[in-house]
PALOKE-585710 format. One record per residue (C-alpha): x, y, z. Coordinates in nm, 3 decimals. Layout:
# PALOKE-585710
        x        y        z
        X        Y        Z
...
This chain:
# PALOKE-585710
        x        y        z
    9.014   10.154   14.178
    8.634   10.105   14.218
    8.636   10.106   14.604
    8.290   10.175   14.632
    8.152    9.943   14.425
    8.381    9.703   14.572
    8.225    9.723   14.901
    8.525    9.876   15.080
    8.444   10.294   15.109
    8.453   10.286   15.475
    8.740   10.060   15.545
    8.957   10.276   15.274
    8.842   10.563   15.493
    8.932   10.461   15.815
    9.285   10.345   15.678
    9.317   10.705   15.537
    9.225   10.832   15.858
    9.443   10.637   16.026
    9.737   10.714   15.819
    9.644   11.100   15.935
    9.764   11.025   16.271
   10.089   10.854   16.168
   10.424   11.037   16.270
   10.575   10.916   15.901
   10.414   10.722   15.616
   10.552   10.383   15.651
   10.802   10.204   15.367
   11.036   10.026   15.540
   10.974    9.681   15.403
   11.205    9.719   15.010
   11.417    9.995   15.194
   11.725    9.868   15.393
   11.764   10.212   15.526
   11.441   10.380   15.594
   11.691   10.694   15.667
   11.783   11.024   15.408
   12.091   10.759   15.256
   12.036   10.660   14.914
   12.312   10.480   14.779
   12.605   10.270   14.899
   12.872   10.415   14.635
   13.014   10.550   14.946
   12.983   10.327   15.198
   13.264   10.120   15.127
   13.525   10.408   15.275
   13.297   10.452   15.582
   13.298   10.091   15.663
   13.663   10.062   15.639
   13.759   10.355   15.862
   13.471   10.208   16.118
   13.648    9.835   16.075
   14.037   10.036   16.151
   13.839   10.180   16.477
   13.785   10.556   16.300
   13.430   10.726   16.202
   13.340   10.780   15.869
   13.560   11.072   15.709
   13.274   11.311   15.664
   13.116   11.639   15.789
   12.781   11.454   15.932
   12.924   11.145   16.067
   12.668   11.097   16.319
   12.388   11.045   16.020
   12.582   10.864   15.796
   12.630   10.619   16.121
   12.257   10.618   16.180
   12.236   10.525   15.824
   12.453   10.243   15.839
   12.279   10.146   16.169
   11.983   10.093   15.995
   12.150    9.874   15.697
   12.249    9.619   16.009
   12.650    9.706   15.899
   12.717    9.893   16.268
   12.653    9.816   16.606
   12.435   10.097   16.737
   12.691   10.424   16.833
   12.911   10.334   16.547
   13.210   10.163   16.709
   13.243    9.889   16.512
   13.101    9.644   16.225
   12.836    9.438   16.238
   12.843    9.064   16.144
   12.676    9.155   15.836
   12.860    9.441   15.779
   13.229    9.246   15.830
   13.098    9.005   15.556
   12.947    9.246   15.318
   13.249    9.453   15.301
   13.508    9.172   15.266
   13.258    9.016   14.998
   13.242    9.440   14.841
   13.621    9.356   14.825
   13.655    9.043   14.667
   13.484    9.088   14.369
   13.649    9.501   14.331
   13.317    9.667   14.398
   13.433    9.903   14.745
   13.434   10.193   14.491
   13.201   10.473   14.440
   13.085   10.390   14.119
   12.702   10.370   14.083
   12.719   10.142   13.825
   12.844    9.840   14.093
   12.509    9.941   14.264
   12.335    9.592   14.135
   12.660    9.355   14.224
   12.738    9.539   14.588
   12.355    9.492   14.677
   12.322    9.136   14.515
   12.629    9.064   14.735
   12.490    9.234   15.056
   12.218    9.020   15.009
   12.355    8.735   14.914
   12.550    8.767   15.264
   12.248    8.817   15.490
   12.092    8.483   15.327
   12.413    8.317   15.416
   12.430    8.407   15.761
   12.037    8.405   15.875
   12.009    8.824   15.865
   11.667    8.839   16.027
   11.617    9.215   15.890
   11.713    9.057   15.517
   11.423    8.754   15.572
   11.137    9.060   15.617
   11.303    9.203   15.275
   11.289    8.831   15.129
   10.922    8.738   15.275
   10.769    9.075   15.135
   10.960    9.068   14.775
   10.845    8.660   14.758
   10.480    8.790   14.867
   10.515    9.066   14.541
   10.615    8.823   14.286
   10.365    8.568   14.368
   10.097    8.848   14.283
   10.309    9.033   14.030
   10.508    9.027   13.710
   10.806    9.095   13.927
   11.045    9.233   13.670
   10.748    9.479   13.542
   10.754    9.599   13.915
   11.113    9.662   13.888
   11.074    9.820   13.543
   10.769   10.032   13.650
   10.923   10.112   14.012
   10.698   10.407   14.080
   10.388   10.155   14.060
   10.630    9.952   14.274
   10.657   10.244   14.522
   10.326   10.292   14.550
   10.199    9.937   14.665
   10.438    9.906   14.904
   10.265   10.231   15.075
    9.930   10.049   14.998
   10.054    9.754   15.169
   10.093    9.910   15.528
    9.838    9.733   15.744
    9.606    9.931   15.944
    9.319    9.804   16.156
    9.354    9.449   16.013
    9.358    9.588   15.666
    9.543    9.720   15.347
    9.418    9.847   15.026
    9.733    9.680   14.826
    9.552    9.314   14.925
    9.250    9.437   14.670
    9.495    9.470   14.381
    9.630    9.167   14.421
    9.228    8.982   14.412
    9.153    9.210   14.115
    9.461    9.147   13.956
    9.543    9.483   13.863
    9.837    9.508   13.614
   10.140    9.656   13.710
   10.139    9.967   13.462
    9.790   10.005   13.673
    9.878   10.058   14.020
    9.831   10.413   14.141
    9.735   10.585   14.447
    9.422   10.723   14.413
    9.299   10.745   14.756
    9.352   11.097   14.796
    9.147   11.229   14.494
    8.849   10.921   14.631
    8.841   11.044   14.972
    8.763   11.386   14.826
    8.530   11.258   14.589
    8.327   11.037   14.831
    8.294   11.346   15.094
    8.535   11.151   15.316
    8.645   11.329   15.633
    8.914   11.598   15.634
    9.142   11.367   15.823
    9.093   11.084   15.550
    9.158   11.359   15.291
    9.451   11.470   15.493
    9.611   11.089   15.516
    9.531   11.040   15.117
    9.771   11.364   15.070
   10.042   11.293   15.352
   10.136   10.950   15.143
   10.046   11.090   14.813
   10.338   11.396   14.868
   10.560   11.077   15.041
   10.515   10.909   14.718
   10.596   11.191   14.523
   10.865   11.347   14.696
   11.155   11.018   14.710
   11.245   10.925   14.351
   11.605   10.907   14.419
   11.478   10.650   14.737
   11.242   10.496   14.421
   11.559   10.447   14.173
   11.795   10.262   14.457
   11.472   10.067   14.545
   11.455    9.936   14.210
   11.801    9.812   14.200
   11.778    9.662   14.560
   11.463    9.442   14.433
   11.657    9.314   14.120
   11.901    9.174   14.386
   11.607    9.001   14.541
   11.440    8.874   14.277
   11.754    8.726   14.121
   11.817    8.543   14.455
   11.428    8.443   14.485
   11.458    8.337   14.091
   11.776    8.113   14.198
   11.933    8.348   13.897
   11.691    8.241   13.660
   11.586    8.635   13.617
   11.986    8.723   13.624
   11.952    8.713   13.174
   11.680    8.913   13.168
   11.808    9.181   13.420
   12.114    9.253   13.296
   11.958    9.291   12.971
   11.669    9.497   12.958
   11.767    9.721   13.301
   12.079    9.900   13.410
   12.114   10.191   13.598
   11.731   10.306   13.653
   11.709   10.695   13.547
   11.363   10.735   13.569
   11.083   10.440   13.576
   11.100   10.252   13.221
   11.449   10.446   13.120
   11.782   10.235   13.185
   12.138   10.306   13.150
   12.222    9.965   13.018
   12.463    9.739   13.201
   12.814    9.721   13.014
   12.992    9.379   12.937
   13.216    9.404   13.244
   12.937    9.534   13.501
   12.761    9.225   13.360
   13.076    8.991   13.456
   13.058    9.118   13.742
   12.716    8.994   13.841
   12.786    8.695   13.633
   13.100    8.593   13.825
   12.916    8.652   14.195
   12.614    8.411   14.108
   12.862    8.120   13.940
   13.049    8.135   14.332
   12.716    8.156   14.532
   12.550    7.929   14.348
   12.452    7.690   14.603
   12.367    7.977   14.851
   12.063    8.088   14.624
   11.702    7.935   14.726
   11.596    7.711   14.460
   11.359    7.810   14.177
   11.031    7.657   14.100
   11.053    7.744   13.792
   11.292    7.528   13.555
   11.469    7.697   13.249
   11.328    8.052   13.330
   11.619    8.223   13.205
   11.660    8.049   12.902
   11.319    8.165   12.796
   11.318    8.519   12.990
   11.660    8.611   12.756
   11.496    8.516   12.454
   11.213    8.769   12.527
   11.227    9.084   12.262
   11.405    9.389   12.401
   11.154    9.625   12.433
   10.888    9.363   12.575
   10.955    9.267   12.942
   10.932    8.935   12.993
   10.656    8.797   13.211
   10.800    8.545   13.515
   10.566    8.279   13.603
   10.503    8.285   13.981
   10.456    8.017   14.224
   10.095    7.914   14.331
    9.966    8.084   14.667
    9.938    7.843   14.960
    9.768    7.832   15.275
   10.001    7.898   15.596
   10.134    7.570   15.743
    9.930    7.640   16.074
    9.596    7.739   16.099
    9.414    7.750   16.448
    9.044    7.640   16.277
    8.901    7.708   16.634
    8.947    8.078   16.583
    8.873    8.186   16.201
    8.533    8.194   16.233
    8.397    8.605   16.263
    8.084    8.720   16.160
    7.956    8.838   15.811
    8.077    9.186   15.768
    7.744    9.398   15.691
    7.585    9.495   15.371
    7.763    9.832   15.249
    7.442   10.088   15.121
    7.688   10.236   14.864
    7.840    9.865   14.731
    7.658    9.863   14.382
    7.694   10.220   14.323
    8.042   10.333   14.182
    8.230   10.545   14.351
    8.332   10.928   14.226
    8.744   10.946   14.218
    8.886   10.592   14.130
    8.679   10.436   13.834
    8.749   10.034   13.683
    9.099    9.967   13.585
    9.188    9.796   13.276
    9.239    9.411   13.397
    9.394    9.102   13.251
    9.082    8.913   13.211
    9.227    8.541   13.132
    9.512    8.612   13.432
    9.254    8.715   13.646
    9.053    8.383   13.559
    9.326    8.159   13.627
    9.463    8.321   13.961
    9.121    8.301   14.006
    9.088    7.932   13.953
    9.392    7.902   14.168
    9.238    8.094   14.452
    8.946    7.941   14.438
    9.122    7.606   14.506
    9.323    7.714   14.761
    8.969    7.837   14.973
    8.829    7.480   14.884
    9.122    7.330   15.034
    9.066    7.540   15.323
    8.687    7.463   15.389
    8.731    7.106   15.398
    8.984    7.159   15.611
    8.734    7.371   15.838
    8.469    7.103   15.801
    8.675    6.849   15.934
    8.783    7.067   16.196
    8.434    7.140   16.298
    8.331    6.765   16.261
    8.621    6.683   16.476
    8.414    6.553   16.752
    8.182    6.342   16.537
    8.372    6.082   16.325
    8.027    5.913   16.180
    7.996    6.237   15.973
    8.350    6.336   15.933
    8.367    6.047   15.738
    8.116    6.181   15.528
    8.219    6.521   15.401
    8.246    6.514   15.042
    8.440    6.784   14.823
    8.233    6.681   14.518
    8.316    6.978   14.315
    8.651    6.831   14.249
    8.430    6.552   14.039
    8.117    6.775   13.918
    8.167    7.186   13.958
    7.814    7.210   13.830
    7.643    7.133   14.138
    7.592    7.508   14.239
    7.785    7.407   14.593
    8.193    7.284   14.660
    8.115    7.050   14.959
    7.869    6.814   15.128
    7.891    6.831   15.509
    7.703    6.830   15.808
    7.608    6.991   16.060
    7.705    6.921   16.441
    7.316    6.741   16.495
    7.380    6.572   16.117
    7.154    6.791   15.944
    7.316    6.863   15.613
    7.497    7.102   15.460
    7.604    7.241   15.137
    7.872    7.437   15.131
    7.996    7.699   14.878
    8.307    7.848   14.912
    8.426    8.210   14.791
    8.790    8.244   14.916
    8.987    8.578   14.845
    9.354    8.688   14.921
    9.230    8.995   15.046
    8.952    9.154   15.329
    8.611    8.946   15.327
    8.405    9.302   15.219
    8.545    9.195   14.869
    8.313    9.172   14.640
    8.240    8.835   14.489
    8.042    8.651   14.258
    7.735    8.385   14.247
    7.671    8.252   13.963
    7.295    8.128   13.802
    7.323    7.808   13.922
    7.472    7.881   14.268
    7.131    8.107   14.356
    6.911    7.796   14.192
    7.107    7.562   14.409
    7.066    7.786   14.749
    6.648    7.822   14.692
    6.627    7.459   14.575
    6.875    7.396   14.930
    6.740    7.657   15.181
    6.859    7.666   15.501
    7.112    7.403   15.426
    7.282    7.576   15.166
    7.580    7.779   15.305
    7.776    8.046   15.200
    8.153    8.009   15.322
    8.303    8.312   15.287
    8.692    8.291   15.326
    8.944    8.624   15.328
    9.299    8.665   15.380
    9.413    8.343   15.263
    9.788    8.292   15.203
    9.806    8.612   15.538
    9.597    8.516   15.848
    9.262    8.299   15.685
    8.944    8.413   15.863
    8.610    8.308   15.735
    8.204    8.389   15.758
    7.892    8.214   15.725
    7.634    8.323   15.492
    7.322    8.101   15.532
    7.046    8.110   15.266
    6.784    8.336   15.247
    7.051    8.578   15.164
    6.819    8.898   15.215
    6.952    9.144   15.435
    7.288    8.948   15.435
    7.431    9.012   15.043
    7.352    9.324   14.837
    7.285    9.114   14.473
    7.346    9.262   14.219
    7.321    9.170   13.791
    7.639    9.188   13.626
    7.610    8.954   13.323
    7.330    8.875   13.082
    7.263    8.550   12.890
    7.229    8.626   12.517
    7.117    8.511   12.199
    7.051    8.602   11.822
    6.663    8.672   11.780
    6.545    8.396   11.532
    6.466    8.557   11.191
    6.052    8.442   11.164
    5.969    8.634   11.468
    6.200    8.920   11.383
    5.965    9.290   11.368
């Protein structure tokens, strides 16, 4: 990734530095355990002799409690089952998968999840939220296919300081196959400090060091995103995965492991959340083998409530190394057309956002609030989103850049915005708006931009010379 020339050196720093002073590099969020247990092939026997009032038949009980502390199933000491864990292992032994076989992984943890939906599992709705947050930006089964791209942006995702570096793949719309943490070989590469340097390598050997973590991950997000999909995803699963050996390589699922998942989601049906998207399996089964079928994802949204009287901050200042790129992380391939409509997408949701500000702001002045006009939903060639006013009716035009990640992301003006903003002056107004579907927080940007935004030329307008004044 381009963090330089994105604007974002220092923050990436200071979140490396950061993650230098960590006891453990965080990765709790797609990991029910968070502990040295992998599987569940052998939980079922420990639950049962903790349900008949024995501990687990084992030489480290004492962990494998811990680990089953940390899965909700036990009460903390080990004495007895959880709610949770009373359900999951009576639904485990309904459906005949209380075995050891690693092949039941999918149905036990489709079930176990299935069970903390049922019964409000406030542990489960973190798991939910963060997988629902994945897909929206993701292909979600390509995250489950690639899993070690999957491992790594959920280590990129660990806030710090009011920021993550895993928001800036989601504005770029980097492709899954894409995703890698670089951050160690940048903060050498940029001279960052020797504690960046060392928090770049503490997550890099994390990352490296837990594929057997990675595989069970993998198979704990297929139960997710089948009960997120409403079991529209369920086809395409069980087809193209299996039993992950290494990221892209599957043991296929057999006929009856297949039944088995099959048979769960006919009797839970009305348990799953519904699916905005209609006839998704249908389509996602009829994908090729070898080609992974891409899942459409719900639109972003703004968060239901927004406190407008605190969002404002100030413009974040002018990095001296944004237009140069950055040694250690060059441009990633990108999805250009995907990229234009999320962008289209996110650019809506920020419009819907700054009118909502305006009228916020307005609040106390109904003769203008009346007024504001979002006239780019009529004429987007105006160079500006919104007519408004300010508080002594002065007038403003307002052009909005919204992103679902940090406001030092770069962003664009185009020709006719920079006309617009001369031609406007003081008027004209840059709203800058970050963190949209998270926590929304916005800047002003007022015209003349100089000493405020680092322009830079990225495209160029051309044309065929005309043969009769051709050399």
């Amino acid at each position: 990734m381009d963090w330089t020339g994105l604007g974002l050196r220092d923050r990436v720093i200071a979140w490396l530095e950061d993650a230098s002073k960590a006891r453990y590099a965080q990765d709790r969020r797609l990991d029910p355990f968070a502990t040295s247990m992998r599987d569940f092939d052998d939980a079922s026997a420990h639950l049962k002799a903790i349900r008949n009032g024995n501990p687990p038949a084992m030489v480290d009980a004492r962990q494998r409690i811990t680990d089953l502390k940390n899965a909700g199933f036990v009460i903390a000491g080990g004495q007895a089952l959880t709610n949770l864990g009373y359900e999951v292992l009576s639904a485990w032994e309904r459906y005949g998968v209380d075995s050891g076989a690693k092949t039941d992984e999918l149905a036990r943890l489709l079930l176990m999840a299935l069970e903390a939906r049922r019964i409000g599992d406030q542990d489960f709705d973190s798991f939910f939220a963060y997988w629902s947050d994945l897909r929206t930006n993701f292909d979600p089964l390509e995250l489950i296919h690639n899993w070690d791209s999957l491992y790594q942006i959920n280590y990129l995702d660990f806030e710090r300081s009011g920021f993550f570096p895993g928001a800036t793949y989601r504005d770029e719309k980097i492709k899954v196959a894409d995703i890698e943490f670089d951050l160690a070989d940048y903060a050498r590469g940029t001279g960052g400090s020797a504690a960046a340097i060392e928090g770049g390598k503490r997550i890099e050997d994390a990352i490296g060091g837990k594929v057997p973590r990675g595989r069970h991950r993998a198979t704990f997000c297929m139960a997710l995103e089948i009960v997120l999909s409403a079991g529209h995803s369920a086809p395409a699963i069980l087809n193209n995965f299996g039993f992950p050996k290494k990221p892209g390589l599957w043991t296929p699922f057999n006929e009856t492991q297949k039944a088995k998942v099959e048979a769960i989601l006919a009797d839970y049906g009305a348990a799953i959340e519904p699916s905005p998207v209609e006839n998704h399996a249908e389509a996602a089964a009829n994908e090729a083998a070898e080609t992974l079928p891409s899942v459409l994802r719900p639109e972003p949204v703004l968060p239901a409530d927004i406190d407008y009287s605190t969002v404002l901050v100030d413009p974040p200042k002018p990095n001296a190394e944004s237009s140069a790129r950055g040694k250690g992380g060059g441009p990633k391939k990108i999805d250009h057309l995907q990229k234009a409509q999320t962008n289209d997408v996110v650019g809506k949701l920020g419009e819907d956002f700054a009118v909502a500000y305006e009228q916020w702001r307005l609040r106390e002045h109904p003769e203008l609030l009346k007024k504001i006009r979002h006239v780019s939903k009529e004429d987007d060639t105006l160079g500006y989103d919104i007519e408004s006013f300010e508080l002594d009716g002065t007038p403003r035009f307002v052009e909005v850049k919204g992103t679902l990640g940090p406001l030092e992301t770069r962003f664009f003006l185009s020709a006719s915005e920079l006309s617009c903003a001369e031609d406007k002056g003081e008027q004209y107004i840059v709203l800058r708006v970050a963190h949209l579907t998270g926590n929304p927080m916005c800047c002003e940007i007022r015209f003349p931009f100089d000493g405020k935004l680092d322009l830079t030329p990225t495209t160029y307008s051309v044309a065929f010379v005309a043969k009769d004044v051709m050399p």
